[in-house]
GUTOR-505267 format. One record per residue (C-alpha): residue in three letters; residue number from 0; chain; x, y, z. Coordinates in steps of 0.1 Angstrom, whole numbers, m for minus. Layout:
<sites>
  type  seq  mol      x      y      z
   Ala  NUM    A      X      Y      Z
...
</sites>
This chain:
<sites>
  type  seq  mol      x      y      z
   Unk    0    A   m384    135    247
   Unk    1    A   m350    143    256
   Unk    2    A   m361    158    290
   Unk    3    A   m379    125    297
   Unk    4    A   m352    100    287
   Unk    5    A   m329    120    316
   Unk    6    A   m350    122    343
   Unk    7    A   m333    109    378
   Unk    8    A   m345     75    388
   Unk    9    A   m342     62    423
   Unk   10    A   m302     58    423
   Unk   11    A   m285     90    427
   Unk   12    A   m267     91    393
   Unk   13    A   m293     73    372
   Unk   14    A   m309     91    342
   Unk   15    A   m285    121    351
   Unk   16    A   m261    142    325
   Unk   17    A   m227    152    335
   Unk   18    A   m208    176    315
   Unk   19    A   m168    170    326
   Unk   20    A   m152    197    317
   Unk   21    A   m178    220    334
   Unk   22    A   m179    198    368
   Unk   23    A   m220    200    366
   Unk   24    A   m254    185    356
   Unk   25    A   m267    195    326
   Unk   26    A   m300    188    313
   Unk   27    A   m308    165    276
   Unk   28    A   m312    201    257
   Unk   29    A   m281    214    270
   Unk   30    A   m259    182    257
   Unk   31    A   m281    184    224
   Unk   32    A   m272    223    213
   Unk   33    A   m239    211    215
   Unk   34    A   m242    182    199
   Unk   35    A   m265    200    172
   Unk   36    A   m235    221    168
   Unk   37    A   m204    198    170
   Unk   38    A   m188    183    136
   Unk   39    A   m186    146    152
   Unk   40    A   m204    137    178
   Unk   41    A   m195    102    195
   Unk   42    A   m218     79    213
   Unk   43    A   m203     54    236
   Unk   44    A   m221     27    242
   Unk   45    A   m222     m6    265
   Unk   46    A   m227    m26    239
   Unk   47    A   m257    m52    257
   Unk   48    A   m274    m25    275
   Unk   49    A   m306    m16    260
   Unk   50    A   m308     13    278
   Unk   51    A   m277     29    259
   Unk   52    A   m295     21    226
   Unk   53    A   m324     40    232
   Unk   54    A   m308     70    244
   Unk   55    A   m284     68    212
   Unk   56    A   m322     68    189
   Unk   57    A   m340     92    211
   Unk   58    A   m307    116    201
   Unk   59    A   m304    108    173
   Unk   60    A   m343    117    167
   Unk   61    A   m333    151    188
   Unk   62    A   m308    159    160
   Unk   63    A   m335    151    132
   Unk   64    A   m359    175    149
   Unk   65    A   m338    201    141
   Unk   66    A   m337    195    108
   Unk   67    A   m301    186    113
   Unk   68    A   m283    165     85
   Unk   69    A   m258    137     96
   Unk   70    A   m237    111     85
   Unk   71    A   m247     80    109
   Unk   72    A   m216     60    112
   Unk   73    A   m214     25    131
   Unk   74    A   m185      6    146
   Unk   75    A   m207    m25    137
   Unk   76    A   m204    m22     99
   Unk   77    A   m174    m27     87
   Unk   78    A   m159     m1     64
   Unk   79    A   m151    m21     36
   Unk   80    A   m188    m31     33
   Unk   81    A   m199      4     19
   Unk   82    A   m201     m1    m16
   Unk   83    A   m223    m35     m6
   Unk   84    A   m242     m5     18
   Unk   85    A   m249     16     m8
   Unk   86    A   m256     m4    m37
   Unk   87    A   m287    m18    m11
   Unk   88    A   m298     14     m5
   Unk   89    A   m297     22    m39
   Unk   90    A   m319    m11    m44
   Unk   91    A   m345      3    m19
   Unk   92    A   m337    m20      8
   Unk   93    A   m349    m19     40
   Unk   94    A   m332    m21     75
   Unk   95    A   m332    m62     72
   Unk   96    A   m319    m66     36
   Unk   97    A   m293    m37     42
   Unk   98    A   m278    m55     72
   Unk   99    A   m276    m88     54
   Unk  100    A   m262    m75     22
   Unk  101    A   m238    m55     46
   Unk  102    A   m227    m90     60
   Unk  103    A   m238    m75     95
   Unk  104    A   m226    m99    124
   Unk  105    A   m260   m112    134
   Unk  106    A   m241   m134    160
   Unk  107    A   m213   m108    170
   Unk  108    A   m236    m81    172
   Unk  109    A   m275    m78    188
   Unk  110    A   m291    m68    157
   Unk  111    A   m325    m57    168
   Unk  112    A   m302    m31    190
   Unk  113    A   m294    m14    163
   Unk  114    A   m320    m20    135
   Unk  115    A   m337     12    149
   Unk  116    A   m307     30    143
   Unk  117    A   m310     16    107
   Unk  118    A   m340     23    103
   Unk  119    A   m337     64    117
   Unk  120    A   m310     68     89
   Unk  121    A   m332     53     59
   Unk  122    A   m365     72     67
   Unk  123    A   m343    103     72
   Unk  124    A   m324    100     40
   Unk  125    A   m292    104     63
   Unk  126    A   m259     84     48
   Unk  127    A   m252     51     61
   Unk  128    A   m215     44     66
   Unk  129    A   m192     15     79
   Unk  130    A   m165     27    105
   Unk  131    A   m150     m5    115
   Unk  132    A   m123    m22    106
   Unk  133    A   m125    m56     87
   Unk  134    A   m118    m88    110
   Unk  135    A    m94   m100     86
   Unk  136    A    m71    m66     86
   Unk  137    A    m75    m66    123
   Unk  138    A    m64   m102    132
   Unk  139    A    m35    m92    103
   Unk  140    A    m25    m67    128
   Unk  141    A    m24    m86    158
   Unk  142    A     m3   m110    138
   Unk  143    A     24    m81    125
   Unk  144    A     18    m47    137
   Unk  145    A     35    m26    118
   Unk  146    A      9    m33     93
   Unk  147    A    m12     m4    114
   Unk  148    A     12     22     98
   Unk  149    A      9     42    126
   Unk  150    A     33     60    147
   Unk  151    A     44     47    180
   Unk  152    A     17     57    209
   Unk  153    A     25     77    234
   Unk  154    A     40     59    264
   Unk  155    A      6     65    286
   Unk  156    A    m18     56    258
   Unk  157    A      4     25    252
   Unk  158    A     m2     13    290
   Unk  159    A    m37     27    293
   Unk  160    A    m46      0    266
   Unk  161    A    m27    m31    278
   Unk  162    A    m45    m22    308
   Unk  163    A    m80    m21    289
   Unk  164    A    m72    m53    269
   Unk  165    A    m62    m74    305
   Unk  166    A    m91    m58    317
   Unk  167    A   m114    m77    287
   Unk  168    A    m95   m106    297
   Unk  169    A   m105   m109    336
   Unk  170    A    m69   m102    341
   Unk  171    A    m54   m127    319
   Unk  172    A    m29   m109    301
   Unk  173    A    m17   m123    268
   Unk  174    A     17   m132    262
   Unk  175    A     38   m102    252
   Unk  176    A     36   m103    215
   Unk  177    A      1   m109    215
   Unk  178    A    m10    m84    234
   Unk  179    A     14    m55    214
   Unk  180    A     m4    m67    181
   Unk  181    A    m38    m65    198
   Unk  182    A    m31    m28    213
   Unk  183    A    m21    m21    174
   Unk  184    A    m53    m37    163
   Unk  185    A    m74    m17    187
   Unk  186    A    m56     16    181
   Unk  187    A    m62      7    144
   Unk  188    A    m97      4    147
   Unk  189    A   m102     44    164
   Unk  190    A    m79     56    137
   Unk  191    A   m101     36    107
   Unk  192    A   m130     53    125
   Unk  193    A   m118     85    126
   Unk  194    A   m109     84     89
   Unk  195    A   m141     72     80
   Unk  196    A   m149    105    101
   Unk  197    A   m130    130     88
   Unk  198    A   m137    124     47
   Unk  199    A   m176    122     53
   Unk  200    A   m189    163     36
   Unk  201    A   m218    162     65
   Unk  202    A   m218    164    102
   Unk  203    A   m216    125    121
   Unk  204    A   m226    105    144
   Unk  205    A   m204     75    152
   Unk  206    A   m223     48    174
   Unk  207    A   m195     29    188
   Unk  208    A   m185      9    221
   Unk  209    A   m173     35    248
   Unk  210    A   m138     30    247
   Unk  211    A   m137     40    210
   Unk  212    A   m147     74    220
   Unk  213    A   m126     85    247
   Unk  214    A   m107    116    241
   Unk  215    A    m75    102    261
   Unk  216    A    m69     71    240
   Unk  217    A    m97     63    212
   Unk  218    A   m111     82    183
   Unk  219    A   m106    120    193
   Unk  220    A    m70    112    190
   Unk  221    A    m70    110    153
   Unk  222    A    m94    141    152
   Unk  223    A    m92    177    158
   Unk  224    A   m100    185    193
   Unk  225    A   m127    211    182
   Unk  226    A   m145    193    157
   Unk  227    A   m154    163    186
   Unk  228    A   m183    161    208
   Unk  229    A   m180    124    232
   Unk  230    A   m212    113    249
   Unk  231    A   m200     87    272
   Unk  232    A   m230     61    282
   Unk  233    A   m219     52    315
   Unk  234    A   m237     19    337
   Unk  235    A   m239     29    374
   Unk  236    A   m223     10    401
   Unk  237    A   m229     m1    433
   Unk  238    A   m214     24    459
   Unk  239    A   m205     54    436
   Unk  240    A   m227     84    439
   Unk  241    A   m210    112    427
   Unk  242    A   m198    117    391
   Unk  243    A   m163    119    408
   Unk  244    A   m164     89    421
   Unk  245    A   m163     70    383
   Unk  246    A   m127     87    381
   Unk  247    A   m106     67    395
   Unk  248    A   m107     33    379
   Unk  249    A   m131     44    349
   Unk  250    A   m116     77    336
   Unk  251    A   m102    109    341
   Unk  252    A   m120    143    340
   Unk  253    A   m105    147    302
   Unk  254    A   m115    108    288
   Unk  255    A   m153    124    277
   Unk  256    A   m173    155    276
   Unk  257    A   m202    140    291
   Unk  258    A   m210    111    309
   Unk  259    A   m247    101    307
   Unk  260    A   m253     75    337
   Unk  261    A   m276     47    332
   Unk  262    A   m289     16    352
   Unk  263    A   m261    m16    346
   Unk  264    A   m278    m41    321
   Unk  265    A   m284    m71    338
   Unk  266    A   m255   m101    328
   Unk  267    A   m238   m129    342
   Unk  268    A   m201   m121    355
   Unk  269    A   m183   m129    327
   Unk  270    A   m155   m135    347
   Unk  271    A   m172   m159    369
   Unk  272    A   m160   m194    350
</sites>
């Protein structure tokens, strides 16, 4: 199944597996013993392409296969809905009543995306945990950041996200105190999900957007550098053929393990207006 899902399609890079630190292509089974064998395993996602979502399930079934126990934990639960998460699973629910008893973001997030994953995690008996963090302690951040209570960021991780929130923004940078709270927000988020990580007694899975599971500046960072494995789902584009070529504005050879190269999902610019 893996085989299938990565199987080259007519662009160069599509459907193709690149493990970074090795500087070659590797095929589905090769990423899957080491995700079968890595304490946290990270999926990045693009968070409107279908195509990332069903690579994330057909893994995910991979894993189960195997007989292999995880924790699934989702950026799009937020943590403090657990006890609401369990006390519906407890109750028998299904996928639909867990995500409305988990106040999932219906409008935030594209439910039938993730119901699968949902759904994977139920029928395997696999816990079900919240990773994010809670709109109102984010926004509470943004507003005074030393409410993060974490230490200052190293000087490059500090510009690398300005540079990422801009980015979000079609290059409209917030005004200076904004934009500190929402790098504090952001770097708040990645060390809520790596908590959520690190007390969990199983293996994990975290299904999250791909800059929440680069090793230069997201998750990994509040993680130990053995215990991660990041699977970075990565939409091709047009001119770049080599796995190289994704360096220069995208990442570095050290932001992932793998890159996993995918058609783009098809969207207006959202910078267009």
């Amino acid at each position: 199944m893996l085989a299938a899902c990565a199987h080259p399609a007519a662009e160069p890079l599509t459907g193709r597996i690149w493990d970074a630190r090795a500087e070659r292509y590797v095929a589905a089974e090769e990423l899957l013993e080491r995700a079968a064998q890595a304490r946290h395993v990270l999926l990045g996602e693009t968070h409107d392409n279908a195509e990332h979502h069903r690579l994330q399930l057909a893994l995910l079934q991979a894993l189960a296969a195997r007989g292999e126990p995880r924790v699934l934990a989702m950026e799009q639960f937020d943590s403090d809905e657990q006890a609401a998460i369990d006390a519906a699973r407890g109750a028998g629910a299904d996928a639909e009543a867990l995500a409305d008893a988990a106040r999932f973001d219906r409008k935030g997030w594209n439910w039938p995306h993730y119901r699968p994953l949902v759904e994977l995690a139920l029928a395997r008996g696999w816990p079900l945990v919240g990773a994010n963090l809670a709109r109102s302690e984010a926004r509470a951040i943004v507003a005074d950041p030393v409410r993060s209570r974490l230490a200052p960021p190293a000087p490059a991780v500090q510009r690398a996200l300005e540079h990422d929130i801009v980015g979000s923004h079609c290059g409209a940078a917030p005004e200076a105190k904004r934009l500190a709270g929402m790098v504090e927000a952001q770097r708040a988020r990645d060390a809520r999900m790596a908590e959520v990580l690190a007390r969990q007694r199983s293996s994990s899975v975290l299904v999250a957007g791909i800059g929440h599971v680069r090793r230069d500046r997201g998750v990994p960072l509040y993680l130990p550098d053995s215990a991660v494995l990041s699977v970075a789902f990565v939409e091709i584009q047009p001119g770049k053929v080599s796995p190289r070529d994704y360096y220069d504005s995208f990442a570095s050879p050290s932001s992932f393990d793998y890159l996993w190269f995918t058609r783009r999902a098809e969207r207006d610019d959202p910078c267009g207006q």
